[in-house]
MMTF fields as JSON, N, C-alpha, C and O atoms, coordinates in Angstrom:
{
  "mmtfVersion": "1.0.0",
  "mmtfProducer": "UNKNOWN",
  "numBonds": 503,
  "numAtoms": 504,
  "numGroups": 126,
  "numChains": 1,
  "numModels": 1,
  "chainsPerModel": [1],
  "groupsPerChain": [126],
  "chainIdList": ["A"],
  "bondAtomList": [4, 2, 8, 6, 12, 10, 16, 14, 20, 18, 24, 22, 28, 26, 32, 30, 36, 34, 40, 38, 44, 42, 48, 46, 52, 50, 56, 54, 60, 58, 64, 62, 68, 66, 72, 70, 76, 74, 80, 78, 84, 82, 88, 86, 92, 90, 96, 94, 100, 98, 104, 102, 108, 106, 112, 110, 116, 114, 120, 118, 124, 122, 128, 126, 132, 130, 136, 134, 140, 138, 144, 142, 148, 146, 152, 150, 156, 154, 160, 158, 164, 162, 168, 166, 172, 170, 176, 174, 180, 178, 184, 182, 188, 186, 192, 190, 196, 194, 200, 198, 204, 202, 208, 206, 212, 210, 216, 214, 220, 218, 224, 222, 228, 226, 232, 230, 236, 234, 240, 238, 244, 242, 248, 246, 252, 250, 256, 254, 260, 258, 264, 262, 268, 266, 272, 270, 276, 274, 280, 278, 284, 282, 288, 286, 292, 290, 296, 294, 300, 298, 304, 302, 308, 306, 312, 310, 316, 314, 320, 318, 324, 322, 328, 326, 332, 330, 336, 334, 340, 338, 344, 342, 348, 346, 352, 350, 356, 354, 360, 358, 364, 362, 368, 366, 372, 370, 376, 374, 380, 378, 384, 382, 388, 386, 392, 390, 396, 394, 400, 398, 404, 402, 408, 406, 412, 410, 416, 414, 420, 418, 424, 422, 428, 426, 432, 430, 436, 434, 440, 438, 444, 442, 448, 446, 452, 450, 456, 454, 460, 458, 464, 462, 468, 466, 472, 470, 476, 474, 480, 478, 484, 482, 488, 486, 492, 490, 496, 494, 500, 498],
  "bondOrderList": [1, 1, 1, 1, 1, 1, 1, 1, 1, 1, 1, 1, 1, 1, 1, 1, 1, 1, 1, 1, 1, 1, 1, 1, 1, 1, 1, 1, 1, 1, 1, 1, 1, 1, 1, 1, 1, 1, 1, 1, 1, 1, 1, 1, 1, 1, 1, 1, 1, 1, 1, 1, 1, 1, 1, 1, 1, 1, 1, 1, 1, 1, 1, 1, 1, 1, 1, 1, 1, 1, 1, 1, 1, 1, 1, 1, 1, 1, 1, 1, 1, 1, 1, 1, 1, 1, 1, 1, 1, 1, 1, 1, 1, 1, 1, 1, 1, 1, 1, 1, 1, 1, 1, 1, 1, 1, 1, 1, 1, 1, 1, 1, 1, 1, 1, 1, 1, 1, 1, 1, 1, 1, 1, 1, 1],
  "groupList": [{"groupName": "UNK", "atomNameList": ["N", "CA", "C", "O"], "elementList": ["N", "C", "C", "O"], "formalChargeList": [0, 0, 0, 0], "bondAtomList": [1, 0, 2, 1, 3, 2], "bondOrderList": [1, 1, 2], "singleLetterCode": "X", "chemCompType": "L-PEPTIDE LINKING"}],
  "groupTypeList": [0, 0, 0, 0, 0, 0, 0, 0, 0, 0, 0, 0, 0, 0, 0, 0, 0, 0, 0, 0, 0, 0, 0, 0, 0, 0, 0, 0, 0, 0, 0, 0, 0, 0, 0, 0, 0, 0, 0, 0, 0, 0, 0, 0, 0, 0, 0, 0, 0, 0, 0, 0, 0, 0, 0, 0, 0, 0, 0, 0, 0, 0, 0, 0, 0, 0, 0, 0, 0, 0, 0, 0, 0, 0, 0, 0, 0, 0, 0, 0, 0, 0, 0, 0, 0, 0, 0, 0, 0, 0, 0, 0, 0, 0, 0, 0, 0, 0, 0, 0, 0, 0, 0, 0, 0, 0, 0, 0, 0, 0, 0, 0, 0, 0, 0, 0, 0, 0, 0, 0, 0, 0, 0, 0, 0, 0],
  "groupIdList": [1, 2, 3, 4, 5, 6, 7, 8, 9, 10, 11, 12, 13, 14, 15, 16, 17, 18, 19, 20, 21, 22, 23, 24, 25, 26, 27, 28, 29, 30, 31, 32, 33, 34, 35, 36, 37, 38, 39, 40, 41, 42, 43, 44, 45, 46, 47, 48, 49, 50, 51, 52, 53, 54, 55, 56, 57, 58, 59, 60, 61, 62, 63, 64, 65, 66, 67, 68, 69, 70, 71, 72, 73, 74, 75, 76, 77, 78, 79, 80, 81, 82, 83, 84, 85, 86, 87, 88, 89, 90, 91, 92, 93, 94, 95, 96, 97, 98, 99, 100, 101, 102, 103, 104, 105, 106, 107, 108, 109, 110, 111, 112, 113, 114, 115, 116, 117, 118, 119, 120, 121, 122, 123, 124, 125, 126],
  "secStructList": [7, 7, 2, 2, 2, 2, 2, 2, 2, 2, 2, 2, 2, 2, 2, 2, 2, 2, 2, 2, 2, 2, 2, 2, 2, 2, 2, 2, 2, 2, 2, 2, 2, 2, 2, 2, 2, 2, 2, 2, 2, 7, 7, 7, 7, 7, 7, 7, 6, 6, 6, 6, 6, 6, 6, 6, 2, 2, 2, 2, 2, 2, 2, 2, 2, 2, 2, 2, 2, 2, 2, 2, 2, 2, 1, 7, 7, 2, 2, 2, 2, 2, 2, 2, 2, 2, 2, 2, 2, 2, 2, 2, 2, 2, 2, 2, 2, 2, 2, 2, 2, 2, 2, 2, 2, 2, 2, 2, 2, 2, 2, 2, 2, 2, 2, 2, 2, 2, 2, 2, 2, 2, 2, 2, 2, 7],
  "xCoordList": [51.423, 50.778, 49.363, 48.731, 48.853, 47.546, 46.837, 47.14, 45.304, 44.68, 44.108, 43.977, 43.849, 43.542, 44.295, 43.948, 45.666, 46.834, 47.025, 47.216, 46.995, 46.737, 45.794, 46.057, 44.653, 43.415, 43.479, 42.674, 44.761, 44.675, 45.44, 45.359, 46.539, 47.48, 46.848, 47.324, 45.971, 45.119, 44.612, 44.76, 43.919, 43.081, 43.478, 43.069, 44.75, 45.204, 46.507, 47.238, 46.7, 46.962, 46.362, 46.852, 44.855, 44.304, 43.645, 43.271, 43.7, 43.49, 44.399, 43.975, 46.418, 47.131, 47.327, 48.05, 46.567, 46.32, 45.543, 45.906, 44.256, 43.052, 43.697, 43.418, 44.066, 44.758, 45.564, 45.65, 46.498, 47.524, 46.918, 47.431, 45.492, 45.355, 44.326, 44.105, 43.872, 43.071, 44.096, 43.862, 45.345, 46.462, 46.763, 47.094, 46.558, 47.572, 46.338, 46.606, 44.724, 43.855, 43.844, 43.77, 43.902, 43.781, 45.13, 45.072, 46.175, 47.222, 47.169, 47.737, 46.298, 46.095, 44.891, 45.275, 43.719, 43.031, 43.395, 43.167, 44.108, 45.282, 45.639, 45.15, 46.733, 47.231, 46.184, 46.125, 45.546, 44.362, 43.738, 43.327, 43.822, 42.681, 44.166, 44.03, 45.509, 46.154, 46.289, 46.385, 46.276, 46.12, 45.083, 45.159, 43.879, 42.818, 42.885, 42.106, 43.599, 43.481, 44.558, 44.35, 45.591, 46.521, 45.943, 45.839, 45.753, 44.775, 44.033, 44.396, 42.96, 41.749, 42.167, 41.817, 43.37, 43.93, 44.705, 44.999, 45.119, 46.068, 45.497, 44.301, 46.071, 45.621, 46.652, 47.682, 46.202, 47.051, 46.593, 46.848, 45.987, 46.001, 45.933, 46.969, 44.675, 44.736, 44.849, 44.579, 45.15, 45.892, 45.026, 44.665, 44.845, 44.485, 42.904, 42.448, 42.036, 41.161, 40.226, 39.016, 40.746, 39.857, 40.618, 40.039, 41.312, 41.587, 40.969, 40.948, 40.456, 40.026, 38.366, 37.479, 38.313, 36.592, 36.189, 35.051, 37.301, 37.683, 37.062, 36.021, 38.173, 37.952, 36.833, 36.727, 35.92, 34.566, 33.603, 32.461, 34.097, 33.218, 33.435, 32.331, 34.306, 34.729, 33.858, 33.024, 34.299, 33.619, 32.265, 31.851, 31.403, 30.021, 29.343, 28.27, 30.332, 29.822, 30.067, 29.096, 31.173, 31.958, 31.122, 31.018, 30.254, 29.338, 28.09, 27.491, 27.683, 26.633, 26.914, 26.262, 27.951, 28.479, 28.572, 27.902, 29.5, 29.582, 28.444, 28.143, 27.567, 26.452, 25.715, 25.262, 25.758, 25.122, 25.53, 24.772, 27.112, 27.456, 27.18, 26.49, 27.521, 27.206, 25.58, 25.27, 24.597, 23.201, 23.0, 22.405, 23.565, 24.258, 25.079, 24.863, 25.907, 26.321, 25.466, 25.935, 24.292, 23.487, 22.027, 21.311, 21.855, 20.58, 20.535, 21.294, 19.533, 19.788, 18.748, 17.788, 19.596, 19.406, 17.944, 17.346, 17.368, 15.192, 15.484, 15.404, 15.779, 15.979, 16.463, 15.732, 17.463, 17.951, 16.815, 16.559, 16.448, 15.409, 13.766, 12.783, 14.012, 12.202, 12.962, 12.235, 14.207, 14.363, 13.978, 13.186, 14.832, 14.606, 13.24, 13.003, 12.076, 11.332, 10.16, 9.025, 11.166, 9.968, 10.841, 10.373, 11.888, 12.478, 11.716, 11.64, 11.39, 10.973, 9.407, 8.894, 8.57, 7.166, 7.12, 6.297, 8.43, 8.456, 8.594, 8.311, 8.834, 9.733, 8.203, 7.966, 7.474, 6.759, 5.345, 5.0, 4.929, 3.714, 2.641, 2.156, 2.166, 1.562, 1.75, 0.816, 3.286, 3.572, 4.112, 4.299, 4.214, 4.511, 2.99, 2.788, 2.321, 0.873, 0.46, -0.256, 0.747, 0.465, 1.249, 0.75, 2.188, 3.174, 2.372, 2.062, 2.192, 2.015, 0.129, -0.171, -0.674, -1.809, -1.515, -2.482, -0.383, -0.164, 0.666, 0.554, 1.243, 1.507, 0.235, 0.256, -0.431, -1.607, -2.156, -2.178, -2.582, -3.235, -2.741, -3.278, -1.307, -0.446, -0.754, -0.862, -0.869, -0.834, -1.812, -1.832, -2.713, -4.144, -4.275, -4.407, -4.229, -3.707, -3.26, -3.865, -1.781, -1.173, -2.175, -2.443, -2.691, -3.204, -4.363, -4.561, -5.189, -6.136, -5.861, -6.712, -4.512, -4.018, -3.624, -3.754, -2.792, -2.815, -3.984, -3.895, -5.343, -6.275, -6.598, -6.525, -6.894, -6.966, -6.607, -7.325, -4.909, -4.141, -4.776, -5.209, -4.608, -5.105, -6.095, -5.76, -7.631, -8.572, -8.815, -9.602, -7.845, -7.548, -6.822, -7.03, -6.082, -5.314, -6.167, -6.533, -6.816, -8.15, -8.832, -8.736, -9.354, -10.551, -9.705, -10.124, -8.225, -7.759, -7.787, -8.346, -7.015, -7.135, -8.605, -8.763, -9.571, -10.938, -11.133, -12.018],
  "yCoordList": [32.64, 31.648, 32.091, 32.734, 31.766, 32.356, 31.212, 30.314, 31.507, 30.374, 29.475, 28.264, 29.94, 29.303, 28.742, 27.987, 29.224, 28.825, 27.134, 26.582, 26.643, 24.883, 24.412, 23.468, 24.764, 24.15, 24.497, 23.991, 25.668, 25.185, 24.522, 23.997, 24.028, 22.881, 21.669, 20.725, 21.355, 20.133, 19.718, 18.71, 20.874, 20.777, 20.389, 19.499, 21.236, 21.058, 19.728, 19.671, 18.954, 18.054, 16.581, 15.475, 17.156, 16.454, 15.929, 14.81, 17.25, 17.554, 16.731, 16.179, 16.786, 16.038, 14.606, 14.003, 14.036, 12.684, 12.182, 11.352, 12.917, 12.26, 12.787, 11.935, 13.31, 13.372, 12.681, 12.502, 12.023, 11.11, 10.028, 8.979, 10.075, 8.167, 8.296, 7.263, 9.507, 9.348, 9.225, 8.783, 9.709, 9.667, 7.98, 7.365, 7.433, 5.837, 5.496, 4.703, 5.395, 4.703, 4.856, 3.809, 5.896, 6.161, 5.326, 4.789, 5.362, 4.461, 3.119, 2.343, 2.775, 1.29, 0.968, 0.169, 1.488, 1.736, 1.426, 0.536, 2.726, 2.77, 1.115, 0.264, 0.839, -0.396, -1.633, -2.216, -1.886, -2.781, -2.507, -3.352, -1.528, -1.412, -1.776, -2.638, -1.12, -1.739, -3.351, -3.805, -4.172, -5.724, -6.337, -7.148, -5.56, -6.152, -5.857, -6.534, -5.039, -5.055, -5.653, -6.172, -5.933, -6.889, -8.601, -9.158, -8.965, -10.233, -10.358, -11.121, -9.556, -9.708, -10.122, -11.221, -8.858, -8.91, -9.84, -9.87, -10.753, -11.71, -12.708, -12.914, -13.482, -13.884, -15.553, -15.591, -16.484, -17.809, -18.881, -19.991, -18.928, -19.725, -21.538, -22.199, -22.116, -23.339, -23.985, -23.227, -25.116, -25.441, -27.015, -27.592, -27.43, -28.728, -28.523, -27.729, -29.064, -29.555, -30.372, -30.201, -30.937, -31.688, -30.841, -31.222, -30.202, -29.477, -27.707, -27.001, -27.273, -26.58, -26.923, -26.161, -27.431, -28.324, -28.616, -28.806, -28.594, -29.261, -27.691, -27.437, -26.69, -25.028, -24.526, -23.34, -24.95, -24.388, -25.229, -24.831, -26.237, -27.024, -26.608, -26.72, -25.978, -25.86, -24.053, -23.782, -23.403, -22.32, -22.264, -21.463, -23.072, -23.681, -23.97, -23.477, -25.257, -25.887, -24.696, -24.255, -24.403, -23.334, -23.025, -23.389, -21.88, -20.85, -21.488, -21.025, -22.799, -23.389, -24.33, -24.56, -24.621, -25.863, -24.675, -24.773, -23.243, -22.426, -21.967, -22.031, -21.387, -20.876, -22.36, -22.103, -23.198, -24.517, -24.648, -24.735, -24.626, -24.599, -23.503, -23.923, -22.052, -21.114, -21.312, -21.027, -21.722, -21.913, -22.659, -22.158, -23.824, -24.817, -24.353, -24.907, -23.441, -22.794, -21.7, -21.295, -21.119, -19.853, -20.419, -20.028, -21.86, -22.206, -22.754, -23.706, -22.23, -22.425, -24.325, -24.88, -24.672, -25.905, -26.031, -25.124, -27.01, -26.823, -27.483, -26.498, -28.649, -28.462, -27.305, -26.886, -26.79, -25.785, -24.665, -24.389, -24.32, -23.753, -23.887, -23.146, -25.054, -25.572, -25.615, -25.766, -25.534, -25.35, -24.191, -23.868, -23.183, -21.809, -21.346, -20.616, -21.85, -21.783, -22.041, -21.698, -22.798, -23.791, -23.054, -22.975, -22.742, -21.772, -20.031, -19.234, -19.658, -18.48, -18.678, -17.815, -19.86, -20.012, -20.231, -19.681, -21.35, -21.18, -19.884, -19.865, -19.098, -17.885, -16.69, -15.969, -16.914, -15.334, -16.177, -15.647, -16.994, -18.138, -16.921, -17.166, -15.867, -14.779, -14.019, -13.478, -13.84, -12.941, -14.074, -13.799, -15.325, -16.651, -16.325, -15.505, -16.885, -16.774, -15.676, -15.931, -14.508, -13.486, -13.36, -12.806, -13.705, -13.601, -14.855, -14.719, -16.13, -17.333, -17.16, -17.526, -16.116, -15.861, -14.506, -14.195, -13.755, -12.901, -13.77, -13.077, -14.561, -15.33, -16.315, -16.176, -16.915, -17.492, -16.473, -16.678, -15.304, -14.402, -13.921, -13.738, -13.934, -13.488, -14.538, -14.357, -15.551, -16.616, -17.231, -18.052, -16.712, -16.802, -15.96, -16.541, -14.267, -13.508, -13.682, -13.382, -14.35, -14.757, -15.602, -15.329, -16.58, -18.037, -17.558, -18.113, -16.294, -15.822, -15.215, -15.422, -14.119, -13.598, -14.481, -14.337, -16.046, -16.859, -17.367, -17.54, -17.681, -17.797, -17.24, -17.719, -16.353, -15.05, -14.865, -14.579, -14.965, -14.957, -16.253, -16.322, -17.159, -18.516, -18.318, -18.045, -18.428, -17.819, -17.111, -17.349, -15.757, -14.758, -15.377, -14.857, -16.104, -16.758, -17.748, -17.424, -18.782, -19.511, -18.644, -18.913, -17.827, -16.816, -16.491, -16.656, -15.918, -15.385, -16.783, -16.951, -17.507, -18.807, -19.463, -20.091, -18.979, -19.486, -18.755, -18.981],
  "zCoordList": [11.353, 10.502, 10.202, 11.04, 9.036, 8.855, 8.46, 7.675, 9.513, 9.382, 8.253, 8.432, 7.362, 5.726, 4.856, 3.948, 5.21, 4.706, 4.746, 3.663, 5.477, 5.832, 5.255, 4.51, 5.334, 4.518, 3.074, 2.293, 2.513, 0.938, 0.852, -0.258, 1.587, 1.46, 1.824, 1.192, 2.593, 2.228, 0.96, 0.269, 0.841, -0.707, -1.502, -2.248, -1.515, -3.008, -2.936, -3.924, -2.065, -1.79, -1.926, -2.152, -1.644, -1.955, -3.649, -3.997, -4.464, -5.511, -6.567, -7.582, -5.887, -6.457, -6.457, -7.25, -5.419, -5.032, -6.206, -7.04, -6.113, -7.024, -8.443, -9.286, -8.733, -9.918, -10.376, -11.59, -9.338, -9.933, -9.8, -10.192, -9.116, -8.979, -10.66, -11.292, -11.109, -12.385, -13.512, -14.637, -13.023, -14.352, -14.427, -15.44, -13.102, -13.342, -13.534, -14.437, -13.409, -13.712, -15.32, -15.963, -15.912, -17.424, -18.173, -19.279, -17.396, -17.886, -17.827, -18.596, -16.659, -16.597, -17.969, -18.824, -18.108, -19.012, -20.626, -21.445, -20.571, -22.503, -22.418, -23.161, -21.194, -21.444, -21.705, -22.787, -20.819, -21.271, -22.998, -23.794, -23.106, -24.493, -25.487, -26.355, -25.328, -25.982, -26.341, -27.48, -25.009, -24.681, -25.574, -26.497, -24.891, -25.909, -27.331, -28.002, -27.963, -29.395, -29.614, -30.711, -29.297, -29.445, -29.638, -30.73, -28.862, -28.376, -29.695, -30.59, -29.761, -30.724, -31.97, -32.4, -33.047, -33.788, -34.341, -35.536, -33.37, -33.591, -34.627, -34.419, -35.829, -36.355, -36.569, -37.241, -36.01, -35.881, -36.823, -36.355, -38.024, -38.843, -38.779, -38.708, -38.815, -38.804, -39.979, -40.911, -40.333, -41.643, -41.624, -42.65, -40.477, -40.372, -40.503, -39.68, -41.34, -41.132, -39.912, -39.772, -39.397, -38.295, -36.915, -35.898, -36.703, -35.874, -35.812, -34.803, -37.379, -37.308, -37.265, -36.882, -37.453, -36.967, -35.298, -34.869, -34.604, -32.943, -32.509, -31.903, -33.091, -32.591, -33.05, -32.741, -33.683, -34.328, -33.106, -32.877, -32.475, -31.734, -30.801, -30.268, -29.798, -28.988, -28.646, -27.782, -29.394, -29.691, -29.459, -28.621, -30.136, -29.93, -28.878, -28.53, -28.047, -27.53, -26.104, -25.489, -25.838, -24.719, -23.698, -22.527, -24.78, -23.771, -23.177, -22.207, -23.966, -23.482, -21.999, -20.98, -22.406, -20.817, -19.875, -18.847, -20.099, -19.042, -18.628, -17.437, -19.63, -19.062, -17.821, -16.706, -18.17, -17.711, -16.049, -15.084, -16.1, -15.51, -14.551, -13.622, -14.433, -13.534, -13.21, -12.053, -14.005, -13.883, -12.396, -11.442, -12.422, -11.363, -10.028, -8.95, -10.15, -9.473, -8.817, -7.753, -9.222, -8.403, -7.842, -6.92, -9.103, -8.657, -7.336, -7.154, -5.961, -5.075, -4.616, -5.151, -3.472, -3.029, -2.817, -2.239, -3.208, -2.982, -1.45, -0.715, -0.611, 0.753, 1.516, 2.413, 1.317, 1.645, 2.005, 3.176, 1.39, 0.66, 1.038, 0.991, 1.374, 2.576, 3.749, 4.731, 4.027, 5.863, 6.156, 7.041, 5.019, 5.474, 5.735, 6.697, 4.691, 4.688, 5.951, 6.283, 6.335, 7.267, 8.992, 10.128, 8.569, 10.213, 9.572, 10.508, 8.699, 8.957, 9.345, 10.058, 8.872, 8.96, 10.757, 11.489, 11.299, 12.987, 13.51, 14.708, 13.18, 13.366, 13.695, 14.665, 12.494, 12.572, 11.515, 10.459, 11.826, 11.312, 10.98, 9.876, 11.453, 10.966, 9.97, 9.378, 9.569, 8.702, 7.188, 6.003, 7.938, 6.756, 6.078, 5.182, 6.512, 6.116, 5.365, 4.397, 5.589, 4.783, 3.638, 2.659, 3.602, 2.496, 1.387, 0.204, 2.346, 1.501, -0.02, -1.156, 1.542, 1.059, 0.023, -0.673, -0.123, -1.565, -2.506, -3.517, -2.79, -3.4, -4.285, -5.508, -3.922, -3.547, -4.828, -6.041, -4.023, -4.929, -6.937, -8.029, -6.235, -7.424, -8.432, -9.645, -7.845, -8.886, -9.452, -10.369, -8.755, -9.107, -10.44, -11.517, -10.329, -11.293, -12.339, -13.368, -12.309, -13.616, -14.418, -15.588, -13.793, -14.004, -15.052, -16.133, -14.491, -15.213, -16.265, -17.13, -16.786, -17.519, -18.541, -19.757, -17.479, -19.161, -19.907, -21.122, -19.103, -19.344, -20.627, -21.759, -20.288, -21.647, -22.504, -23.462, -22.579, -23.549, -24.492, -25.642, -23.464, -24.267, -25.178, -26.331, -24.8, -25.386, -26.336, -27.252, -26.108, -27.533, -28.074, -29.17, -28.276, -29.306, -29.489, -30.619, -29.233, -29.449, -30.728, -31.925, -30.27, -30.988, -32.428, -33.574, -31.948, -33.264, -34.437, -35.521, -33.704, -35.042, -35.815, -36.862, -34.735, -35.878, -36.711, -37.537]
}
């Protein structure tokens, strides 16, 4: 038996693996893009008036309730949110403080930047 002989039969074993999993990924792929142009293309014809007015509303209204909705879903709890707050300030009250006093600062910063902005836009309109 010769020693190299096994390690190109790994290889190239391995070579046929990732190959066949890129052949069924590209097939899963085609099929989807087929789906989706199927889907898209389809053309179903409304005839009714106040039903085609329902799907123009619906359309409209859709993305705004979802977006609304997931908004609701990530925005996190404000109690929630002062416990944590208030177990990390028990926790390490030195390093709360430092965090609280760059914050503090940051916002001081902004505060002055809108300042400014303000002002120059003041100045521009006289």
């Amino acid at each position: 038996s010769v020693p190299g002989r096994h390690a190109r039969r790994k290889s190239s074993s391995r070579r046929n693996r990732s190959g066949v999993m890129l052949e069924t990924l590209r097939r899963i792929s085609e099929a989807h893009e087929r789906l989706k142009h199927r889907i898209h293309n389809t053309r179903i014809p409304i005839r009714n008036k106040r039903a085609l007015f329902l799907v123009k509303c619906f359309y409209a209204v859709a993305p705004v309730v979802s977006g609304y909705w997931i908004m609701q879903q990530v925005q996190p709890d404000p109690k929630e949110m002062e416990d944590k707050l208030r177990a990390l300030e028990a926790r390490d009250p030195e390093r709360f403080a430092e965090a609280r006093r760059a914050a503090e600062a940051n916002r001081r910063q902004l505060q002055e930047v809108l300042q400014q902005a303000e002002r120059a836009a003041a100045a521009a309109r006289s």
